[in-house]
GUKOLMAR-487819 format. One line per field, with one value per atom (N, C-alpha, C, O, CB): residue number from 1; residue in three letters; atom name; x, y, z. Coordinates in steps of 0.001 Angstrom, whole numbers, plus 500000, padded with zeros to 6 digits. Atoms other than C-alpha are relative to their C-alpha. Glycine has a CB too. Example, Ala and Ser with C-alpha at 12.3 -4.5 7.8 and 13.67 -1.06 7.14 Angstrom:
i (1, 1, 1, 1, 1, 2, 2, 2, 2, 2)
aa (ala, ala, ala, ala, ala, ser, ser, ser, ser, ser)
at (N, CA, C, O, CB, N, CA, C, O, CB)
X (500890, 512300, 500900, 501936, 499008, 499180, 513670, 499230, 499739, 500414)
Y (498810, 495500, 501200, 501181, 500027, 498810, 498940, 501090, 502198, 500462)
Z (500000, 507800, 500000, 500665, 501246, 499940, 507140, 500730, 500899, 498585)
***
This chain:
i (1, 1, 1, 1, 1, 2, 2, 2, 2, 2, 3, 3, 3, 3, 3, 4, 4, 4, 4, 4, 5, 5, 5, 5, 5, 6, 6, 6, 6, 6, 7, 7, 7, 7, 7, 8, 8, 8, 8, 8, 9, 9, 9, 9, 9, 10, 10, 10, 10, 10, 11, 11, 11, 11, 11, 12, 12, 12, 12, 12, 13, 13, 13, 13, 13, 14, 14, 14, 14, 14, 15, 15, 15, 15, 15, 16, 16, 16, 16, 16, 17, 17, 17, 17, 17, 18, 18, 18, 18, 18, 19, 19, 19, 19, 19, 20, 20, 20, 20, 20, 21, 21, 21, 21, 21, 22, 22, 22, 22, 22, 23, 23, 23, 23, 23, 24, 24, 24, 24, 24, 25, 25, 25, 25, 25, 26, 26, 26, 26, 26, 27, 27, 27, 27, 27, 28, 28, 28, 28, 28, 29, 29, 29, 29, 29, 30, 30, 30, 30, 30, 31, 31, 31, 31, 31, 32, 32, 32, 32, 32, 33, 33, 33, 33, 33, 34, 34, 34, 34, 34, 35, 35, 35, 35, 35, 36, 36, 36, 36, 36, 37, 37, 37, 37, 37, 38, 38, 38, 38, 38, 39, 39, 39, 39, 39, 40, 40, 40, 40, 40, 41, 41, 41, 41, 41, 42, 42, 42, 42, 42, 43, 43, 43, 43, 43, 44, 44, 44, 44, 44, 45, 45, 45, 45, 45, 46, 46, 46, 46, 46, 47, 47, 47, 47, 47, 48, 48, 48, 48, 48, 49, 49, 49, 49, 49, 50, 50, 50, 50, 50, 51, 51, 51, 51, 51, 52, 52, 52, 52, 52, 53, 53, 53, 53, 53, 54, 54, 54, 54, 54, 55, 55, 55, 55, 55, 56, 56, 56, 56, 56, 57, 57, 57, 57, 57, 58, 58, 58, 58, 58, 59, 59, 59, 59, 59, 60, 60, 60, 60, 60, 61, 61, 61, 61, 61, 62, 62, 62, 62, 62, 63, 63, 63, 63, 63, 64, 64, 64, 64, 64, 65, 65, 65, 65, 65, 66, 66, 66, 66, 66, 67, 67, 67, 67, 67, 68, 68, 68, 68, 68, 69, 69, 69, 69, 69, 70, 70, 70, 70, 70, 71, 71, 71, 71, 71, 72, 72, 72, 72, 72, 73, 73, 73, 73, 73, 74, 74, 74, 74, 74, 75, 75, 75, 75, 75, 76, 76, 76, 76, 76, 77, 77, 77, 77, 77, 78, 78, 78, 78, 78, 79, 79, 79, 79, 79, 80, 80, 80, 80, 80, 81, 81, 81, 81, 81, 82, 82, 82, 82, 82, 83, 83, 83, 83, 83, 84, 84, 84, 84, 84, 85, 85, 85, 85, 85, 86, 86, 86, 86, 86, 87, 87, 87, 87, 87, 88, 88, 88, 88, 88)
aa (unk, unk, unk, unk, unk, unk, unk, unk, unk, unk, unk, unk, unk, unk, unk, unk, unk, unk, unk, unk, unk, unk, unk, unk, unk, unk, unk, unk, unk, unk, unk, unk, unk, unk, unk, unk, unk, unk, unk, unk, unk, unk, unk, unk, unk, unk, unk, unk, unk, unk, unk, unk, unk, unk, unk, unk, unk, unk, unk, unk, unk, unk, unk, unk, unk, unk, unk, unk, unk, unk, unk, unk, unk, unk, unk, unk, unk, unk, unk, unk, unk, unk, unk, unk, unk, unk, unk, unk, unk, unk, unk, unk, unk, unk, unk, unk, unk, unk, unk, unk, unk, unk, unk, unk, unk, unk, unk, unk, unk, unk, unk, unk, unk, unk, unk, unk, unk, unk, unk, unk, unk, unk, unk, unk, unk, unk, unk, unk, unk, unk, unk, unk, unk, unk, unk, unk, unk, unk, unk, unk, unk, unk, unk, unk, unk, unk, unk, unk, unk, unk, unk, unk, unk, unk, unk, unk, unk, unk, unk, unk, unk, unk, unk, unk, unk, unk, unk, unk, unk, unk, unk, unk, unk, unk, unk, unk, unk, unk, unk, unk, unk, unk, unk, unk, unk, unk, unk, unk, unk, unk, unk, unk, unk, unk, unk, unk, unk, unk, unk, unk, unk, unk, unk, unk, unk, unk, unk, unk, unk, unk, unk, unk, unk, unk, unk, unk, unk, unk, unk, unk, unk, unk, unk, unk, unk, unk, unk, unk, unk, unk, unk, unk, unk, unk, unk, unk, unk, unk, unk, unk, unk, unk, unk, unk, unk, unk, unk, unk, unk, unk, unk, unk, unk, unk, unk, unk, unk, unk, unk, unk, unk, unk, unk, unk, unk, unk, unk, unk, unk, unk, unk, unk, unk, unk, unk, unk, unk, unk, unk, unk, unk, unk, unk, unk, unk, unk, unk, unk, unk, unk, unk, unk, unk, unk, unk, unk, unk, unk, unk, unk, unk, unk, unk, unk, unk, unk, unk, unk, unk, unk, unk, unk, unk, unk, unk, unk, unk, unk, unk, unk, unk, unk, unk, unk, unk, unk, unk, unk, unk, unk, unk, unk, unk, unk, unk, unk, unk, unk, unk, unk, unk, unk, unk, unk, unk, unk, unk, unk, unk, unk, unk, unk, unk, unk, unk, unk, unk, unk, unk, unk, unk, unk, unk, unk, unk, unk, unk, unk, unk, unk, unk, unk, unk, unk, unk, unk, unk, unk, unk, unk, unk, unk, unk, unk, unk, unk, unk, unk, unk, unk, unk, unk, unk, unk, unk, unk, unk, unk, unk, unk, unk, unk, unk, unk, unk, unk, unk, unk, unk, unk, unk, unk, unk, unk, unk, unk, unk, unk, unk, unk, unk, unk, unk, unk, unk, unk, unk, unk, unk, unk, unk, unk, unk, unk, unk, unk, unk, unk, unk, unk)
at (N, CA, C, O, CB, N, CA, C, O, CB, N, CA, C, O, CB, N, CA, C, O, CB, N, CA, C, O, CB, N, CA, C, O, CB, N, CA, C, O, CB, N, CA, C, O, CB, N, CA, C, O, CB, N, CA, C, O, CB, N, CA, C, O, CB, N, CA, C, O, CB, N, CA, C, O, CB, N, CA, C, O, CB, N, CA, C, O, CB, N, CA, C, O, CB, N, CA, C, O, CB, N, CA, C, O, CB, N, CA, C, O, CB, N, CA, C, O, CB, N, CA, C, O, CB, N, CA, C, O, CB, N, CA, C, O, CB, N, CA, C, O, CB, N, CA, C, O, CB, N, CA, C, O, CB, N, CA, C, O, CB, N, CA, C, O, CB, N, CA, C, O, CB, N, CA, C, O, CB, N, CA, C, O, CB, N, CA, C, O, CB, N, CA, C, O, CB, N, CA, C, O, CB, N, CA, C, O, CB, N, CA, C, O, CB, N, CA, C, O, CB, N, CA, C, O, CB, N, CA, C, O, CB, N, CA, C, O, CB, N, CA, C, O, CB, N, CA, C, O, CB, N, CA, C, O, CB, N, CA, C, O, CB, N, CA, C, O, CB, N, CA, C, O, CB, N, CA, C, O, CB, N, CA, C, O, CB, N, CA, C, O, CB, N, CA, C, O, CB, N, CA, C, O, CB, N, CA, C, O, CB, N, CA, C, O, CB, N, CA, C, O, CB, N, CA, C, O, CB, N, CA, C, O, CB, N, CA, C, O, CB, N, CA, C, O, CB, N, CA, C, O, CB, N, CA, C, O, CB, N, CA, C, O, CB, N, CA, C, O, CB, N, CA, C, O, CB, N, CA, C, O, CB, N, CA, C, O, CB, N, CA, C, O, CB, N, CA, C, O, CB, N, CA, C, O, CB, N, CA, C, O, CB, N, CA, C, O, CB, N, CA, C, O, CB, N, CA, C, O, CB, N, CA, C, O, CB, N, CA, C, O, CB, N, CA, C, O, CB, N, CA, C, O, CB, N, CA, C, O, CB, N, CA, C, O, CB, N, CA, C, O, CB, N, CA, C, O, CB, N, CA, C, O, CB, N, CA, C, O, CB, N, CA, C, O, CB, N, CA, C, O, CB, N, CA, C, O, CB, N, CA, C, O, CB, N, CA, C, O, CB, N, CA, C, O, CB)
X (499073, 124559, 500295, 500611, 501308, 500185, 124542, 501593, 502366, 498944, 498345, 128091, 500456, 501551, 500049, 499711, 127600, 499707, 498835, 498382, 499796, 129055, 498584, 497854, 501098, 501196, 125946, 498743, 498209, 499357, 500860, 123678, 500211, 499235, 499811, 499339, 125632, 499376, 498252, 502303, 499873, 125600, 498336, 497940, 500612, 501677, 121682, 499349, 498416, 499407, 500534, 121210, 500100, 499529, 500539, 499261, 122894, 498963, 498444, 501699, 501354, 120304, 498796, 498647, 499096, 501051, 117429, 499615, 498482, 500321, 500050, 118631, 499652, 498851, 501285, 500490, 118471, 498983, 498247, 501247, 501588, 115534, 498959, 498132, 499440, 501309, 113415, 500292, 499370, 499607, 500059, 114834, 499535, 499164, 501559, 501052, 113458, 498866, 498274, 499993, 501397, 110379, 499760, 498611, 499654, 500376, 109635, 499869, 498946, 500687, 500314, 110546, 499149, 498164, 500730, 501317, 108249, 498616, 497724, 499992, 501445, 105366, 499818, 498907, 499555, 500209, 105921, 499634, 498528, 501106, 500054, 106167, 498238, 497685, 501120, 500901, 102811, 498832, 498099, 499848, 500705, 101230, 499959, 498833, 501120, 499856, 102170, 499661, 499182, 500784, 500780, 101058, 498781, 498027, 500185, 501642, 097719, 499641, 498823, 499394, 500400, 097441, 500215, 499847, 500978, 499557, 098515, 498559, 497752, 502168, 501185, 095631, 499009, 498161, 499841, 501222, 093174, 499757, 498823, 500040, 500111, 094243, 499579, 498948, 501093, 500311, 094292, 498741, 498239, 500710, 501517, 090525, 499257, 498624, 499758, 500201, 089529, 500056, 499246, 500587, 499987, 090863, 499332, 498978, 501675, 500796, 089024, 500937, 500807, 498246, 498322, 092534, 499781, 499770, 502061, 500337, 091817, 501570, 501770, 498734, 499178, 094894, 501278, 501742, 499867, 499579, 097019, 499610, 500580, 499855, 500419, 095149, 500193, 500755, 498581, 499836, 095370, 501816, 502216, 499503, 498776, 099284, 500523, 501617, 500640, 499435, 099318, 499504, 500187, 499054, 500072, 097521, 500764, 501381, 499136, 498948, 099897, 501145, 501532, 500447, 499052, 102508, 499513, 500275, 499804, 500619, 100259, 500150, 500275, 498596, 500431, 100077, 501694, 502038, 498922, 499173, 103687, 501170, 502079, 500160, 500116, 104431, 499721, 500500, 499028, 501197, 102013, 501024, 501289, 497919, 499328, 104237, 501112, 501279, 500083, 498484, 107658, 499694, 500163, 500795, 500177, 106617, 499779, 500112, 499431, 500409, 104975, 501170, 501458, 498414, 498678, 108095, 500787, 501267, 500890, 499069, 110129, 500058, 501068, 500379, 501141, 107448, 500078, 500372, 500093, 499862, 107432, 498337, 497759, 500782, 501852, 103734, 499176, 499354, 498987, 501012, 101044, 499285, 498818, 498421, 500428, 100057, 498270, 497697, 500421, 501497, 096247, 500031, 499254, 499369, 500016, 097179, 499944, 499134, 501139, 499985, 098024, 499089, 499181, 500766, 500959, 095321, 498568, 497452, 499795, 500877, 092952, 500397, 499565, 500090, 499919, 094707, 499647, 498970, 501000, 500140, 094834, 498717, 498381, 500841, 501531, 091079, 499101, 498005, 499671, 500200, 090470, 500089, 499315, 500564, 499728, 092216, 499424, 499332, 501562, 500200, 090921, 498157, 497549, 500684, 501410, 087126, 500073, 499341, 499791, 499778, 088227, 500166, 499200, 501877, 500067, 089601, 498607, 498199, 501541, 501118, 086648, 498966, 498394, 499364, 501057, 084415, 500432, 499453, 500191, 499136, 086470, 499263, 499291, 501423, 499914, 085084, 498847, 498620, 500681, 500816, 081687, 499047, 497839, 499888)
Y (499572, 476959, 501491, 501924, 499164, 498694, 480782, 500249, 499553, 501190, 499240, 482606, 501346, 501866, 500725, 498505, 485709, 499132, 498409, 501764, 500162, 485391, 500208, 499223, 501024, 500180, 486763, 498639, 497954, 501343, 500419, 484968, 498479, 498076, 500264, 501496, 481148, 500770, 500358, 499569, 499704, 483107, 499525, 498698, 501564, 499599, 483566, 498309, 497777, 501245, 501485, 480003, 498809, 497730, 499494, 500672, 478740, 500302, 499578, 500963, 499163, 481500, 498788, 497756, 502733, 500510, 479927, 498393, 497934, 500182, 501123, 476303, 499809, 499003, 499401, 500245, 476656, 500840, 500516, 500527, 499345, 479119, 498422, 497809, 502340, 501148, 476115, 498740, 497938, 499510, 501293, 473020, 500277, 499387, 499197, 499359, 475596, 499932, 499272, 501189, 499895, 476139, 499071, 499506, 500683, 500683, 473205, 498704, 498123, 499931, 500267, 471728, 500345, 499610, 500691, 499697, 474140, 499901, 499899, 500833, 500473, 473444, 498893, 498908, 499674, 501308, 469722, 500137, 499680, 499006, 499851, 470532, 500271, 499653, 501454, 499702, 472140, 498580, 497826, 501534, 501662, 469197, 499005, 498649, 499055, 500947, 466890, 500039, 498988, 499691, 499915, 468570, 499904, 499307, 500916, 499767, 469167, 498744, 498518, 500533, 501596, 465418, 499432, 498265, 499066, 500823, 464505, 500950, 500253, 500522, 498806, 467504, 499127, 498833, 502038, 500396, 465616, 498384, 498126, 499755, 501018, 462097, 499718, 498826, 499563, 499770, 463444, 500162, 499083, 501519, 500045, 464450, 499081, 498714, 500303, 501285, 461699, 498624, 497701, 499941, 501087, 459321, 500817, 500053, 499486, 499057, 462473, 499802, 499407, 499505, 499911, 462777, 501237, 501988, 499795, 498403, 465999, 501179, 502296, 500043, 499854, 466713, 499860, 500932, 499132, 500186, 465225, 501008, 501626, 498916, 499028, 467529, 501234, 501917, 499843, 498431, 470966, 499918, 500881, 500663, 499735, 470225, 499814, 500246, 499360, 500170, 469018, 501670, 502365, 498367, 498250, 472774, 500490, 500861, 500790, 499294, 474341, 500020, 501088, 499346, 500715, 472408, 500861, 501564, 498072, 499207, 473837, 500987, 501595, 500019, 498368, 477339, 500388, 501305, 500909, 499612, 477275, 499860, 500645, 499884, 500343, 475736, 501080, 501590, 499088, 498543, 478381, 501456, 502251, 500349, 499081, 480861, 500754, 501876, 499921, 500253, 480115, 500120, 501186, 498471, 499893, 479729, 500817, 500825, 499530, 498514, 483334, 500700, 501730, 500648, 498957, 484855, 499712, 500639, 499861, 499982, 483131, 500150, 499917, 499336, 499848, 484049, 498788, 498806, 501179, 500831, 480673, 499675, 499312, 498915, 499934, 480796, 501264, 501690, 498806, 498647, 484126, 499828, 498841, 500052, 499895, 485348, 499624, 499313, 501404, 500612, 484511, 498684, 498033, 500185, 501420, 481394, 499292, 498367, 499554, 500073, 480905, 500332, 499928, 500370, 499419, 482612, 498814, 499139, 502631, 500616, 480302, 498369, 497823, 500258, 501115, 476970, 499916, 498984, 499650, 500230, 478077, 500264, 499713, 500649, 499654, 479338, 498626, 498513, 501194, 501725, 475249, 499476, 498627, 499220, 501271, 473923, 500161, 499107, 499752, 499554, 475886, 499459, 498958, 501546, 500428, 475047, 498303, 497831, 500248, 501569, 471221, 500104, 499980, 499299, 500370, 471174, 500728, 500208, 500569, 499522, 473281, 498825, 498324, 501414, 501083, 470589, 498473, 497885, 499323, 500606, 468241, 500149, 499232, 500637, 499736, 469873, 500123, 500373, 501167, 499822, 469738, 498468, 498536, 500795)
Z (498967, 308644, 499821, 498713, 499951, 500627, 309232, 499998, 500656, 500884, 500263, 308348, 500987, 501200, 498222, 499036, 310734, 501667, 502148, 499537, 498576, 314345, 500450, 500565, 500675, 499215, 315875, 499808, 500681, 499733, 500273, 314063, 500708, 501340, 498648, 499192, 315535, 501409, 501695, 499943, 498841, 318889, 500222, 501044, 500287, 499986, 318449, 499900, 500501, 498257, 500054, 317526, 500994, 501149, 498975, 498250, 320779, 501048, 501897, 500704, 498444, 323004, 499354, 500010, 499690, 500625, 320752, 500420, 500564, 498548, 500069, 321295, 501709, 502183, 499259, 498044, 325564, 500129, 501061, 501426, 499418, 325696, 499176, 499852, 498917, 500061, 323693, 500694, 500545, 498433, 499489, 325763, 501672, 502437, 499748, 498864, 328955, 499939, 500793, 500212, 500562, 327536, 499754, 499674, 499043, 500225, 326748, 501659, 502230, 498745, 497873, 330692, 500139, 500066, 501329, 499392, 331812, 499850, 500698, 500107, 500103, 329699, 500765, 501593, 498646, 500056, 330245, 501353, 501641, 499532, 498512, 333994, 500416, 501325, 500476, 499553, 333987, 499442, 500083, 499608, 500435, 331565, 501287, 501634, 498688, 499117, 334294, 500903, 501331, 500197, 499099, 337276, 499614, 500381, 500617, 500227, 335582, 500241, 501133, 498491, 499984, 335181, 501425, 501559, 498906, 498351, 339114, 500464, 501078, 501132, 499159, 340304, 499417, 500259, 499500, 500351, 338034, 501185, 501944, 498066, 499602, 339277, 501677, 502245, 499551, 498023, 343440, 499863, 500180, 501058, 500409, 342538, 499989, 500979, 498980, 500257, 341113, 500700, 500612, 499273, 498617, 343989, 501025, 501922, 500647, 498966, 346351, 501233, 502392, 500343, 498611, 348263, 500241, 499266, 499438, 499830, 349594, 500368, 499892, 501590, 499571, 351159, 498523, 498135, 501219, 500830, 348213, 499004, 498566, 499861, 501002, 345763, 500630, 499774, 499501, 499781, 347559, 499559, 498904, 502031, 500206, 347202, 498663, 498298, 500819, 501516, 343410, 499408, 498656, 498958, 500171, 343168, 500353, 499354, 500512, 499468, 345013, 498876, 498400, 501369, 500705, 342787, 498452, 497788, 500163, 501603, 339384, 500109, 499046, 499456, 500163, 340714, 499875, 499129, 501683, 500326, 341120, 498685, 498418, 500857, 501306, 337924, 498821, 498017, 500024, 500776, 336098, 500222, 499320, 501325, 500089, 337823, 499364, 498886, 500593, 500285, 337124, 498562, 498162, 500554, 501338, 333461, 499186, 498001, 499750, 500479, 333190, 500608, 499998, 500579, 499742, 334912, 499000, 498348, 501388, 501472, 332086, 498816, 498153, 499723, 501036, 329195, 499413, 498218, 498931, 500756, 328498, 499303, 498278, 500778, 500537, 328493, 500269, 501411, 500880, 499534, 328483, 501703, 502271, 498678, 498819, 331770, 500192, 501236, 500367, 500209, 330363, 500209, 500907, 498609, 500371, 329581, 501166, 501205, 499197, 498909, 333096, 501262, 502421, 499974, 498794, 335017, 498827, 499234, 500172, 500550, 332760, 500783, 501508, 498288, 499130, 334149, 501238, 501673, 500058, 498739, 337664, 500249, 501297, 500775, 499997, 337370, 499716, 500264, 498748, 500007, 336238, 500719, 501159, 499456, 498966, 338505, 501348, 501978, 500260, 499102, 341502, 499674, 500619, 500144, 500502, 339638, 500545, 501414, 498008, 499860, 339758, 502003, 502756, 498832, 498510, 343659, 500904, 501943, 500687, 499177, 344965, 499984, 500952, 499423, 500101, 343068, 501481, 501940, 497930, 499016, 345809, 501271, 502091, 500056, 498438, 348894, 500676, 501860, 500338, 499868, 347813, 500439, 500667, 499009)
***
């Protein structure tokens, strides 16, 4: 248990920036898995919107650095690989 005011204060920021971060990954985990499953049934319609749903996901997550902006242009560069495979 730390003894310096800031340091409590700091442990409070620490404790809601990781139960954020951790939403938003989960958020993107989960769309990824609905984009695979719309695919997979060849819902065409259903899948352009679970993308939609990933890209904005991906976003929100790099505006909050919860994840690298690579990290993010690598999912949506997947997932856009996956729905194209869709249309072929």
């Amino acid at each position: 248990m730390p003894n310096i005011k800031s340091q409590i204060k700091r442990d409070r920021q620490n404790k809601k920036k990781t139960l954020k971060n951790r939403m938003l990954k989960s958020r993107i985990r989960t769309t990824q898995k609905d984009l695979i499953e719309m695919v997979e049934s060849k819902d065409v319609q259903k899948a352009q919107d679970a993308f939609n749903k990933l890209n904005k996901a991906l976003d929100k997550a790099v505006k909050s650095s919860a994840v690298h902006k690579n990290y993010a242009a690598n999912k949506k560069s997947s997932a856009a690989k996956l729905l194209n495979s869709l249309n072929k």
